[in-house]
N, C-alpha and C positions, 0 to 999 in steps of 0.2 A: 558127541555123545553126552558130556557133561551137561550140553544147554540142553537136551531133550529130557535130561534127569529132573534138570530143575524145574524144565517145564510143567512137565509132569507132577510135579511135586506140588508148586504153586495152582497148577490145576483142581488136584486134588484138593487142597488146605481152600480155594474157594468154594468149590464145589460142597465140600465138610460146611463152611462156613455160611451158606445157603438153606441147606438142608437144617442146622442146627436153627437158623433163623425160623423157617419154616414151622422147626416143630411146637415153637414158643406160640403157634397162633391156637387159639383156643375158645371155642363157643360157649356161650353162658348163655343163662335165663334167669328169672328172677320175680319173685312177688313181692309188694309190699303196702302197708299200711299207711293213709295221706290224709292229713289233718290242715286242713285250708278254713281261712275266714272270708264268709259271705257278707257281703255289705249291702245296705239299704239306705244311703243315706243322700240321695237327689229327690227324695219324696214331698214335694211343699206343703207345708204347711204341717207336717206329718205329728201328730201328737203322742206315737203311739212308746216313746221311749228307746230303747238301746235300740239303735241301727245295725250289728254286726253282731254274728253270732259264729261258732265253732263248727264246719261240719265233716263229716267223716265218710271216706272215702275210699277207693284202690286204684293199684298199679299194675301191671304188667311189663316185662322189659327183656329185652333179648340180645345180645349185644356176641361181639368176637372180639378177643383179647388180644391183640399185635402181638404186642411184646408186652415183659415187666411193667413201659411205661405208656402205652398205647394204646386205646381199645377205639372202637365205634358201639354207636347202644342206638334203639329205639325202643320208644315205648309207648304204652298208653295209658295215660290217667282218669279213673271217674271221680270225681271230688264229691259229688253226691249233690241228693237233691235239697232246695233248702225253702222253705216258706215263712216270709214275714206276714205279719198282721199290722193293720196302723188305722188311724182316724184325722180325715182331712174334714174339717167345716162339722163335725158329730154325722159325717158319714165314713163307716166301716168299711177298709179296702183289704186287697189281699197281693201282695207279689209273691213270687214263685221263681226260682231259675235253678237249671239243669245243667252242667257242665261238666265238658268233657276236654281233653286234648292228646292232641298226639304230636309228638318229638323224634327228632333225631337227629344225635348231635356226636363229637368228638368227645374221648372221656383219655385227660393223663392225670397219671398217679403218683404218687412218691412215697416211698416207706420214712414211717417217722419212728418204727420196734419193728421187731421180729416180724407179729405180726397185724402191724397195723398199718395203713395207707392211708394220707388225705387225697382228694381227688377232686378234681373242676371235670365240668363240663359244659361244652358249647357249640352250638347248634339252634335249629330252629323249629317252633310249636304250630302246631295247625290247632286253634282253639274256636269250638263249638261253647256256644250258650243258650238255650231255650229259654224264653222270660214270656212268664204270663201276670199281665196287670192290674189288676181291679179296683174302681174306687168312684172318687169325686170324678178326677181327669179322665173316665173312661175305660175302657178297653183294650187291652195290647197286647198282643200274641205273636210273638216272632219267633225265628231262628237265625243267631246270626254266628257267621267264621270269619276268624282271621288267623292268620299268619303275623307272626310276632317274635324275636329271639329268646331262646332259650338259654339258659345258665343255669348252672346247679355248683353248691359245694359241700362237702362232705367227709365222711370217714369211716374207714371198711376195717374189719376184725375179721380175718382168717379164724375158719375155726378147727377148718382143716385144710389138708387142698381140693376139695371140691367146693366147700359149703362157706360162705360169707356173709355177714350180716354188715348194713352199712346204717348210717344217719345221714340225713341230706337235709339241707335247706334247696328246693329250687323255686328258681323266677321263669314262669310262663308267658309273662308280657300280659297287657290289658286284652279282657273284649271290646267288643266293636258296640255292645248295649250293658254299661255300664250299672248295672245289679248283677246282685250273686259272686260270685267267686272274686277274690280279690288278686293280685296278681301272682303272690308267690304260695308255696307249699312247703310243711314238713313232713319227710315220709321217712318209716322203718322198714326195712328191705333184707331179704334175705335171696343170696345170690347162691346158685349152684354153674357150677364150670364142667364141661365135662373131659 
């Protein structure tokens, strides 16, 4: 009778300790604001001055929270569209590139205050670029994807318990046609859990 007491017992206190696991999992979404530098600088002969410029962009993200220190996230980024201008030989060209990507990666966190967390994340990007070329050299109109690893690091401010605002630095990895977007991003994020 004793061991069937215990048993019991220990059954329960797992069975508790399952459930409690359980209820720590928790869905999140997320938007935020992504500030990446476009580059232009394999253009020969190029006269036309600063090769890289700021451009501005969004996010989307949706992610389930394990635990305290475990989540899974994916997302989608548009970094936005970017157009340079240049002059090869005193003829006028024009590049153009569009970029996009999409991730999905592991996300662990650590409280550093009450309520603050740094957090890594790591996973992998499926990144689209659209590059259209114009000039001395011609013509060039593509699309190109790859697949490349993801990294991000950053820091989240509770501001309640639904609602979060983070700062990220992430790395997206190179395109495969080398204009426009450069490899990494910085984006402001506001997260909701529910």
């Amino acid at each position: 009778m004793k061991n069937t007491i215990l048993a019991l017992v220990a059954s329960a206190a797992a069975f508790g300790a399952v459930s409690a696991h359980a209820a720590d999992g928790r869905p999140y979404v997320g938007i935020g604001g992504v500030v990446s530098e476009h580059r232009y600088e394999n253009l020969t002969g190029d006269t036309g001055g600063d090769h890289s410029k700021h451009e501005y962009g969004g996010k989307f993200f949706a992610g389930y929270q394990i635990n305290p220190t475990w989540a899974v996230e994916a997302g989608y980024t548009d970094f936005g569209k970017s157009n340079y201008a240049y002059s090869q030989a005193g003829i006028n060209g024009r590049a153009q590139a569009d970029s996009k990507s999409y991730y999905v990666a592991g996300k662990a966190s650590y409280p550093v205050a009450e309520k603050v967390n740094v957090f890594g994340k790591l996973g992998v990007a499926h990144n689209k670029n659209d590059v259209n070329l114009s000039g001395l050299a011609g013509s060039y109109s593509g699309e190109s994807s790859r697949n490349s690893a993801y990294a991000a690091l950053g820091a989240e401010y509770a501001v309640n318990e639904q609602v979060a605002l983070s700062l990220e630095y992430e790395h997206y990895g190179k395109n495969e046609v080398d204009f426009g977007r450069s490899k990494g991003a910085v984006s402001l994020n506001a997260k909701y859990s529910f």
